[in-house]
N, C-alpha and C positions, 0 to 999 in steps of 0.2 A: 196590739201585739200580744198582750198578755191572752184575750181569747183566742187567737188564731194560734197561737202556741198551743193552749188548753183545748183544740181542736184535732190536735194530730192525733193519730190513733194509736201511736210508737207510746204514747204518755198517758192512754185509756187502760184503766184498770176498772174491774167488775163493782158496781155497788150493792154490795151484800147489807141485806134486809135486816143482819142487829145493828148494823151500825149507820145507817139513813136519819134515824134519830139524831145521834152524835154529830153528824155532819151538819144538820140544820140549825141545832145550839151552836154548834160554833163560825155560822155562817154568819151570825151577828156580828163576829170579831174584824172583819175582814175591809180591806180599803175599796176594793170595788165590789158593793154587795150582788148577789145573785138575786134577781123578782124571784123566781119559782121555787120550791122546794127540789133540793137535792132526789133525783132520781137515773140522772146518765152519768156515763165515765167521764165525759168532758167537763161535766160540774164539779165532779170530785176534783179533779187533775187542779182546775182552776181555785178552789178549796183551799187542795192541798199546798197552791205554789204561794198563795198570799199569805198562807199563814206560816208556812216556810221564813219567809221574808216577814213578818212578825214577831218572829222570834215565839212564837205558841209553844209552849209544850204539849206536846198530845200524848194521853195516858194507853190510849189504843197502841199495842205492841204492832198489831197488823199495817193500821197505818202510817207507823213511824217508818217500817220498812219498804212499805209505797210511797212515801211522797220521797224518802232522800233516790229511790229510783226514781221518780218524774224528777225529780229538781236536776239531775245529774244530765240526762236525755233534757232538759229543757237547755240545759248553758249549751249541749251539743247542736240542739237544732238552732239557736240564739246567735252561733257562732257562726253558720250557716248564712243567716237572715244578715248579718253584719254584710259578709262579704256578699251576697247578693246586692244589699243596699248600695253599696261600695261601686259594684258593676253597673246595674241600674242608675244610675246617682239618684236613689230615690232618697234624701235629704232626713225627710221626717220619722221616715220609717226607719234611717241609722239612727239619728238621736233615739229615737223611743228602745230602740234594740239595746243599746248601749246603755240604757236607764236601765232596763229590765236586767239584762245579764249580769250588772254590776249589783244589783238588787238583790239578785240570788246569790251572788259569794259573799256577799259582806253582811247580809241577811238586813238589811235596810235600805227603806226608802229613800226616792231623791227630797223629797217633800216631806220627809217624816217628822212627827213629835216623838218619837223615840229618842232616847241619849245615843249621841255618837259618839260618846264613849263606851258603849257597848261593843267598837271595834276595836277598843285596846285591852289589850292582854293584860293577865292577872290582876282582873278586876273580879271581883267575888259581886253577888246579886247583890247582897245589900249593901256593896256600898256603890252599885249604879241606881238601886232603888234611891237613896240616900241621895244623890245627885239631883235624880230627877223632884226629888221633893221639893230640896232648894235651887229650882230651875234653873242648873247648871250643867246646861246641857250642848252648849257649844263651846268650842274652844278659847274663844273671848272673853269665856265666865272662868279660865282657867290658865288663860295663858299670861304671864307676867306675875303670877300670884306666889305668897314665901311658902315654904312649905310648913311653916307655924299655921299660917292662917288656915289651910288645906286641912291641916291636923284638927283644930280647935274647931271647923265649922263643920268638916265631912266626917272626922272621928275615925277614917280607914286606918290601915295600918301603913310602915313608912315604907315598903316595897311599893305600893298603891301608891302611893302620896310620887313616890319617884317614875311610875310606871305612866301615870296621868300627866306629870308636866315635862314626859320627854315626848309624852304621843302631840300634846297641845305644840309644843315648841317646834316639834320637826313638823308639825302641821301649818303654824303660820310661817316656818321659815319655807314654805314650798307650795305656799297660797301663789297663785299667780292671775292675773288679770290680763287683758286685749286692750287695744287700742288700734280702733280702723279708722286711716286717714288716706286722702287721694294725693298722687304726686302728680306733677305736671307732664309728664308721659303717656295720661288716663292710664293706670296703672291704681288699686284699691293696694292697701299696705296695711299689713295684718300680724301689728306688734306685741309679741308674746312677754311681760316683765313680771316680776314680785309685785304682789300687792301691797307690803310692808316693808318698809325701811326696816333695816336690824342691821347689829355689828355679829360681827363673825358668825354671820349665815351656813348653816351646815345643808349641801344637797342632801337629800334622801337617797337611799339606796333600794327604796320601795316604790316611793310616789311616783307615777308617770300620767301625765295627761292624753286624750284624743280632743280634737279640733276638728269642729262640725260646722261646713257655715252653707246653708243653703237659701233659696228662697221662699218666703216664709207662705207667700199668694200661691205657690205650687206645687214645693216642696223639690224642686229640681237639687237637687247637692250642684254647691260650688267649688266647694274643698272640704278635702279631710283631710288629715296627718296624726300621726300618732307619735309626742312626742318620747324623745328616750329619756329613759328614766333617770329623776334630777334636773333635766333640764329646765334652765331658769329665765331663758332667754331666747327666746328666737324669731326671726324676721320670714315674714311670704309677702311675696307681690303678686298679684293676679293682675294680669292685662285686662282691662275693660273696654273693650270696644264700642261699646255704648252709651259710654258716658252713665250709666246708670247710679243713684245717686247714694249713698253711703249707707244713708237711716233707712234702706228698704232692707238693709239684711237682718239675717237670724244668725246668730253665733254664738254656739255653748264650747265651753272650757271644760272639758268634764274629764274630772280625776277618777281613780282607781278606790278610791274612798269617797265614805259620804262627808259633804261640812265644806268642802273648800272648792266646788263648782262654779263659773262664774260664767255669765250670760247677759249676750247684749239681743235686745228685744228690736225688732225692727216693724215698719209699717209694710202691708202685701208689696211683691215686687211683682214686675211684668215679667212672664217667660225671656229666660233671655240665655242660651249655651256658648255664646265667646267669650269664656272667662276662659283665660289657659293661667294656667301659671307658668312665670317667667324667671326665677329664681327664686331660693330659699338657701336662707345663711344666717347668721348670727349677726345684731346688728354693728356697727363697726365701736 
């Protein structure tokens, strides 16, 4: 997705001869590297979208101002490829879209060693440097913790210290996980709950998940749904006519943030399009 995006020509800007150099230094930095040297606008494009999502700072004035124009045209064309995929049911190519576009606003990987607390607000560099030193980079390195200890081990300051364990907190309270099991109807059942027990669980008024479950052998989409935001709970039944059997699917949980995405791995399925779905409701 990421090259085919870096292919449009809406997202081609000129590679001007003082900065070829620049571009090839910093083609080391990047998560899927380029073989050749930087010489076309689709290499730049592609460059410029990884290191976007990097979090790079780039010292070129010229480039600062093309790449937030390609990143801006990429979540447009990104948004595009969604609803296609959507149409098509073409399964893998939502998931992957859905990686990428969330990639670009939040400026991080699905897969990153980046701190994802780089997406919480009024964090200063050095105390997410600071974080990352003492590999406290997810929110289980952070969530439950006094704010003495937060103080005596990260050294931030106490806006910081309060900014981190309400990003942690409102994260594991709107962690949520699946659960697919078959009813005696041949109906698959696709149970949306909290992956953590907590008392006085607050919803989010930000978090919102998509639900992606296709087949993994073809990539055909089974279902999607996008749920609404907060929601902590929710029930789908797909009719299976088939009898086909649970462990052949793929199903990602993929939130609006990085850190709380949850995904069940499945072995290939056979081609198979009579999966309808037969209600969705909240379970009783």
């Amino acid at each position: 997705v990421l090259r085919n995006v870096s292919d449009c020509e809406e997202l081609h800007r000129p590679v001007r001869r003082d900065e070829k150099k620049n571009l090839n230094d910093l083609k080391s930095l990047i998560r899927f590297p380029l073989k050749d040297k930087v010489q076309l606008p689709q290499q730049k494009s592609n460059i410029l979208l990884q290191l976007a999502i990097n979090r790079t700072v780039l010292k070129d004035f010229s480039l600062k101002v093309e790449q937030a124009e390609i990143v801006e045209k990429s979540i447009r064309l990104l948004k595009c490829i969604v609803e296609l995929a959507i149409n098509r049911c073409f399964g893998k190519l939502l998931e992957s879209a859905l990686l990428l576009d969330r990639a670009l606003k939040v400026r991080l990987w699905e897969t990153s060693n980046q701190n994802i607390f780089a997406q919480c607000k009024n964090l200063s560099i050095e105390t997410l440097e600071r974080l990352k030193e003492l590999g406290k980079t997810n929110i289980h390195h952070i969530f439950g913790a006094s704010p003495q200890m937060l103080q005596s081990e990260v050294g931030c300051s106490h806006d910081e210290i309060r900014a981190l364990l309400c990003f942690s907190n409102e994260m594991m309270a709107n962690k949520l996980m699946l659960d697919l099991s078959e009813s005696n109807e041949s109906e698959i059942i696709i149970r949306i709950r909290p992956a953590e027990t907590m008392d006085n669980r607050r919803k989010s008024s930000v978090i919102h998940y998509q639900l992606v479950c296709y087949e993994r052998d073809t990539g055909d989409l089974i279902c999607w749904r996008s749920l609404p935001v907060g929601a902590l709970e929710q029930e789908y039944r797909l009719r299976n006519t088939k009898a086909i059997s649970i462990d052949r699917f793929r199903c990602a949980l993929l939130a609006n943030v990085v850190g709380i995405d949850f995904y069940i791995g499945i072995s290939p399925l056979q081609r198979d399009n009579h999966f309808e779905e037969v209600i969705t409701r909240k379970p009783s």
